[in-house]
C-alpha positions, 0 to 999 in steps of 0.5 A: 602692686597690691589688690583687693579680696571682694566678698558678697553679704546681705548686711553690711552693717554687722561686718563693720562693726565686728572687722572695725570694732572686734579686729581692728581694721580700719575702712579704707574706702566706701564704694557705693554699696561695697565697703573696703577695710584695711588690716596692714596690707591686707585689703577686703572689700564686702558688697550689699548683695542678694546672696552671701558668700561664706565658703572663703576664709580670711585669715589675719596673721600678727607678729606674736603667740601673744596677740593672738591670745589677745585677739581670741579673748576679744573674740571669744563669743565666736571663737570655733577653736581655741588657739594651738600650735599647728605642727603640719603648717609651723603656726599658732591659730585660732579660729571664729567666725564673722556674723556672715558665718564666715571663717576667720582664721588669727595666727602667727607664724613660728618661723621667721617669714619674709613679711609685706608690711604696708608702709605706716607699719614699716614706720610705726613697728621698726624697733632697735634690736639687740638680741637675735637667733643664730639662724643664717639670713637665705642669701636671696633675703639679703640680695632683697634687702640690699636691692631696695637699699640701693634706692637710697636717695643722695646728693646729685644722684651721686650714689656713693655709698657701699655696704661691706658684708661681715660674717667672719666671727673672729671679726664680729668678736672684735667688733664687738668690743670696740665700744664696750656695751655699745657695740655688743649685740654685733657678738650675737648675731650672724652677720653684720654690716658696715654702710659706708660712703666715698667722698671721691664720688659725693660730696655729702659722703656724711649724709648720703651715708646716713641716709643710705644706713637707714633706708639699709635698716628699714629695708631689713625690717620690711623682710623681718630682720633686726638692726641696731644703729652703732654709732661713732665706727668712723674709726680708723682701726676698724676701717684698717681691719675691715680694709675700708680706706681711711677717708672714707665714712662708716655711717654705722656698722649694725648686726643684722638678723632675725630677732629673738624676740618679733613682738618688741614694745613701743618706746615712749613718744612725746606729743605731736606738738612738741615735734612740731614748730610754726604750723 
């Protein structure tokens, strides 16, 4: 479920201007005389009133210091505050303000946080990470994050695919190594995970598996943890050291946790018309 802030204000013309142009939401929907934008999952709505409504504050969080700092230098002709580090709440924010007057908070958190990103985030932003913070993963963060994984579709609703949880460092150690470069990030990350499926219970264990490892990684990018996709680990000693039977099929055995770096650049992509063919 999601739901909408309503706001009044006299002009609805200057707000557009500034959340579209100045902050980068987009109009989600017009209604008569309200007009709703959208920033991620974030919807707020202004209705053409008598009266203005000033007393609430929107508040716009990105993933990096580094954006914040962007957005301020955008926004500078309003700004209220510089941005600073917050010790009280763990953030860095700024402050400016709307041509309402209204406050409008920008900040990151320094904290990893359990995000709600809306979905064409979750695609878009979704990065291969290699380098992590030691932090341990709250078991109720994992426990989320493999619930919506067991919503993976398979053949025939089969469902037979697993995930084995590794946290034994000596076992990460090896890991890690099996491959060489391939698989070294496994070494510096808390914990680690194997996707894996049965071939007595599906018979696309191949494609279940690979479609369950990935709905594994998006699931852990939406509550802000970092995989990598490791290929070629249907091998037969790492299904003896992880006690895996040997005819089943490790799709990959990604590390998982929080990323070191949150803010990680968009890799190159070709042309819409070159993934395209006979539309």
């Amino acid at each position: 479920m999601s739901g909408i802030l309503f706001l009044k204000t006299k002009e609805l013309g200057p707000l557009r201007e500034f959340y579209v142009e100045k902050v980068g939401c987009e109009v989600w929907l017009e209604q008569a005389d309200c007009t709703i934008f959208r920033h991620g999952n974030f919807l707020f709505g202004f209705c053409q009133r008598d009266t203005v409504e000033t007393d609430a504050m929107l508040t716009f969080f990105y993933n990096g210091t580094e954006e914040v700092d962007r957005m301020f230098d955008a926004l500078r002709d309003t700004a209220v505050s510089e941005p600073k580090h917050n010790d009280k709440y763990s953030i860095y924010q700024c402050f400016v303000r709307d041509p309402d007057g209204r406050m409008v908070e920008l900040q990151y958190f320094d904290d990893p946080v359990i995000r709600y990103l809306a979905g064409d985030d979750l695609l878009l932003t979704r990065r291969s990470v290699r380098e992590f913070l030691p932090d341990e993963i709250p078991r109720e963060v994992l426990t989320r994050v493999l619930d919506l994984s067991r919503f993976a579709p398979t053949s025939m609703n089969r469902q037979g695919y697993y995930f084995r949880i590794i946290r034994d460092r000596q076992m990460l150690g090896w890991l890690s190594e099996t491959r060489s470069s391939s698989t070294s990030p496994i070494a510096n990350t808390p914990m680690a995970v194997a996707i894996c499926a049965d071939p007595e219970v599906t018979k696309r264990a191949v494609q279940d598996g690979c479609i369950a490892a990935y709905h594994f990684i998006l699931a852990a990018w939406f509550y802000g943890l970092g995989t990598c996709w490791i290929a070629a680990m249907d091998r037969d000693d790492i299904k003896q050291r992880l006690g895996i039977p040997q005819d089943h099929y490790i799709a990959t055995i990604t590390p998982l946790g929080y990323p070191s770096q949150r803010q990680i650049e968009t890799p190159p992509r070709k042309p819409l018309e070159e993934y395209v063919k006979g539309l």
